[in-house]
C-alpha positions as CSV (number, residue, x, y, z in Angstrom):
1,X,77.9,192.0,89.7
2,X,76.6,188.6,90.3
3,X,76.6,187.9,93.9
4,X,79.0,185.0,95.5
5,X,76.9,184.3,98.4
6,X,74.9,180.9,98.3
7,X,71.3,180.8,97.3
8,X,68.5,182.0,99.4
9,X,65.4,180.1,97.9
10,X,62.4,182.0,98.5
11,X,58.9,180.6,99.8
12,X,56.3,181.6,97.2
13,X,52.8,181.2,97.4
14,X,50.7,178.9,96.1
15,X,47.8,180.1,93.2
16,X,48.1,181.6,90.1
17,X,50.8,184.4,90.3
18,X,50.8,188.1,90.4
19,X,52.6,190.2,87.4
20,X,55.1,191.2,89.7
21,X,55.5,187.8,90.9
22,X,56.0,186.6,87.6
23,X,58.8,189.4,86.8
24,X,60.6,188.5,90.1
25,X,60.6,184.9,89.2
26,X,62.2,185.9,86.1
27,X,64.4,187.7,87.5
28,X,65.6,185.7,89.8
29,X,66.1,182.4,87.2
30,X,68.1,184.8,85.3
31,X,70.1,185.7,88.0
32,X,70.8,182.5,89.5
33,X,71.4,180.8,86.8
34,X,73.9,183.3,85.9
35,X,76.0,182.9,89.1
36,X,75.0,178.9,88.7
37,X,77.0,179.0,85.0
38,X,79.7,181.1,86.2
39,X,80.5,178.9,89.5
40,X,80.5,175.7,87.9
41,X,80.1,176.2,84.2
42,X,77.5,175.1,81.7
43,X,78.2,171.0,82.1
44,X,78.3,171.4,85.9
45,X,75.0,173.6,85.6
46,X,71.6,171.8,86.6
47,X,67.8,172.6,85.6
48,X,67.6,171.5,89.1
49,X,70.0,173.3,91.1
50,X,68.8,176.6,89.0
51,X,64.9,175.8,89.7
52,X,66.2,175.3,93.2
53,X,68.5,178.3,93.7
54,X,65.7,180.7,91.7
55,X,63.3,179.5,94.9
56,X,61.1,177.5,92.2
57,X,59.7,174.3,90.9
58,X,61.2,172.4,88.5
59,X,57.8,172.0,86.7
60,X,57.9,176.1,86.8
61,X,61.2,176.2,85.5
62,X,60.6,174.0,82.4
63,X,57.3,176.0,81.8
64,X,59.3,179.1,80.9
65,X,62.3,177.3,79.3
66,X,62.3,173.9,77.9
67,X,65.9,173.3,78.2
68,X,69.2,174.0,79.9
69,X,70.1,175.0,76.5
70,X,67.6,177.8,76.7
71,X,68.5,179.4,79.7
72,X,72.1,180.0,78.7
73,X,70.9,181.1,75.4
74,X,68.2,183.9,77.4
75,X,70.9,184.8,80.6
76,X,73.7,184.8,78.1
77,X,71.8,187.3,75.7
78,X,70.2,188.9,78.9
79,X,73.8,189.5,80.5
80,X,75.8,191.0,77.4
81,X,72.9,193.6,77.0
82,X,73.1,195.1,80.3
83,X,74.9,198.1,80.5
84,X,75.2,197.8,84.2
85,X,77.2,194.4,84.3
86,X,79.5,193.6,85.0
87,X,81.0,196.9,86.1
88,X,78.5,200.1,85.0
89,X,78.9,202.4,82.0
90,X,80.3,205.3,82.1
91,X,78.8,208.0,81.2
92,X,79.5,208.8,77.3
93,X,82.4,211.2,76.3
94,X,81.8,214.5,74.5
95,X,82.7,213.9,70.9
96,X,84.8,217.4,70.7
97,X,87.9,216.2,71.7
98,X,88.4,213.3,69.1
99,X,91.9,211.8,71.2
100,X,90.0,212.5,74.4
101,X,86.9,210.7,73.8
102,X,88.6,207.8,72.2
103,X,90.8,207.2,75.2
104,X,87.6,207.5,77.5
105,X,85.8,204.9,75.2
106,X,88.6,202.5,75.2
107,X,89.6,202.6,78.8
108,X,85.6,201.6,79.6
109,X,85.9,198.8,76.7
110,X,89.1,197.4,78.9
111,X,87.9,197.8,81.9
112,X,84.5,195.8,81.2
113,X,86.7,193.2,79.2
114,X,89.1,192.2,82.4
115,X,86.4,192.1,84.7
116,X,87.0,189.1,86.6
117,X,83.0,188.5,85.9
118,X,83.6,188.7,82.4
119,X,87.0,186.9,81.9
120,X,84.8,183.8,83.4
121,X,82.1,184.6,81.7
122,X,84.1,184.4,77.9
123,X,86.1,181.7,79.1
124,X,82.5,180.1,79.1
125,X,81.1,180.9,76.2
126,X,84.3,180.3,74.2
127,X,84.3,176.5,76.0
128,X,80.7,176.7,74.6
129,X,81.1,178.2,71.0
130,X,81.0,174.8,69.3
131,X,77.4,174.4,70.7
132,X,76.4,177.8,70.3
133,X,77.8,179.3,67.4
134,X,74.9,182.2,66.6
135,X,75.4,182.8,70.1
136,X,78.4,183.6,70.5
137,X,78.6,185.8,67.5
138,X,75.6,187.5,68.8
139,X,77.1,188.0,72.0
140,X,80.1,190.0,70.7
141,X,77.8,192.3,68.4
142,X,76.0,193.1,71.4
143,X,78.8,193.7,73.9
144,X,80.6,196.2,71.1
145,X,76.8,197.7,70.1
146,X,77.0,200.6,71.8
147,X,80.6,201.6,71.9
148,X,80.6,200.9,68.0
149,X,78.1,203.4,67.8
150,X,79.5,205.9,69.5
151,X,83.4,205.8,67.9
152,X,81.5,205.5,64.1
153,X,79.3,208.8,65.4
154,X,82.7,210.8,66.7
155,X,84.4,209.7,63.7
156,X,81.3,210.9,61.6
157,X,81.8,214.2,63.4
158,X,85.5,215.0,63.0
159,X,85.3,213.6,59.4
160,X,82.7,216.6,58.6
161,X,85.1,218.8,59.6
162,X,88.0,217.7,57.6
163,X,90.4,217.1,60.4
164,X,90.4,212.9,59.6
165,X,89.4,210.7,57.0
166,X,87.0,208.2,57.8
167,X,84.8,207.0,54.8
168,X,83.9,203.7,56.2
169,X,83.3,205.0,60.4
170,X,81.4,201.6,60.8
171,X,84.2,199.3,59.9
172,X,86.9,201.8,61.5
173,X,85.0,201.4,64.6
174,X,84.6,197.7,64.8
175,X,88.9,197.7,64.3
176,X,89.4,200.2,66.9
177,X,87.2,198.6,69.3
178,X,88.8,195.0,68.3
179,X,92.3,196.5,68.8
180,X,91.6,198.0,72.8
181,X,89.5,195.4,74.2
182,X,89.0,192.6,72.1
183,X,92.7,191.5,72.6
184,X,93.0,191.6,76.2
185,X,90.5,190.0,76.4
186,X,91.3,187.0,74.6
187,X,94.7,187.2,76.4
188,X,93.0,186.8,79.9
189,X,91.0,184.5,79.1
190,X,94.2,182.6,78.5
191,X,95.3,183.8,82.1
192,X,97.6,186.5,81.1
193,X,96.8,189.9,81.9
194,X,98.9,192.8,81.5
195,X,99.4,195.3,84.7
196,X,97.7,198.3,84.9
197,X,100.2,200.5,84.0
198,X,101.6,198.4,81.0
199,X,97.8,197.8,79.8
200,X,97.7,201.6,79.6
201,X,100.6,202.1,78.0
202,X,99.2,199.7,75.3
203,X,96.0,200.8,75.3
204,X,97.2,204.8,74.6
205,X,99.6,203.7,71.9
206,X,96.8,202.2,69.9
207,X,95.3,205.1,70.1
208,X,98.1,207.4,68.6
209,X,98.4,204.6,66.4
210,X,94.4,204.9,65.5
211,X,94.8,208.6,65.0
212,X,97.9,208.2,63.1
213,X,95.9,206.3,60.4
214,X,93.4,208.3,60.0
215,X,94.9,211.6,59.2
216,X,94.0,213.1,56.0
């Protein structure tokens, strides 16, 4: 997760950088700028305060993107694609027990989606979506990527064997997936977020309710 703690500019020497340099540097825009967006929000966000957070020049900063417009675009896109962030992965689910692994994926869809990281995080980019439409779509292809893959390959699976019918897996994913996280989400983005227990309950019953449809 994206640390609270203020800034820690670093000195850097002068002449052309190393490679590793270079990648820290990147790293470190992306990083800062990322905590820079979340604490204040893109119209409180400054190529200045990012240049001088990262522990660069402003001049530097320009060099590698020519506009505020472009870093959230690159640590929006670079933040959605991590698997680490907010909150790590889990590891996948075996695919042999079909009510077993879809309760496994969807509990690691909720859990990433009411991250208090990422509840700020949408919050901005749905404050933002006017300005960056592609983004935003992009955003939410690439945050259920991964998880879409893995409910259209278990539904695949079971399919072959007859147990459910599933002759479109890619679209039944995308619903399930839309169904456990993609309303909570929304909701607490709002501010109103469900307690544990009662999230659970929800989140099991559209499961049976998932299962339910797809019997043969």
């Amino acid at each position: 997760m994206v640390s609270s703690r203020p800034p820690q500019p670093r000195t850097r020497r002068s002449g052309r950088p190393s490679r590793e340099e270079t990648e820290r540097l990147d790293r470190d825009v992306r990083q800062h700028a990322l905590r820079l967006f979340l604490d204040l929000g893109y119209e409180g966000t400054s190529m200045d305060a990012i240049a001088r957070a990262a522990g660069t020049t402003k001049a530097s900063l320009y060099a590698r993107y020519p506009s505020k417009e472009a870093v959230f675009n690159a640590v929006f896109e670079w933040a959605m694609a991590r698997r680490d962030w907010p909150v790590p992965d889990p590891e996948a689910p075996g695919l042999g027990d079909l009510e077993g692994a879809l309760n496994a994926i969807a509990d690691a869809a909720v859990r990433r989606a009411l991250d208090p990281t990422m509840i700020k995080f949408s919050r901005i980019a749905i404050a933002q979506a006017s300005r960056f439409p592609a983004l935003a779509r992009h955003g939410q292809m690439v945050a259920f990527w991964p998880r879409h893959q893995l409910v259209a390959d278990l539904l695949r699976r079971h399919a072959a064997t007859g147990a459910i019918a599933a002759e479109d897996p890619g679209a039944l994913a995308e619903h399930f997936l839309g169904m456990v996280s993609s309303t909570p989400a929304r909701l607490a983005s709002f501010g109103i977020i469900r307690a544990p227990e009662e999230q659970e309950r929800h989140t099991r019953e559209i499961v049976r309710l998932f299962l339910r449809a797809l019997r043969p």
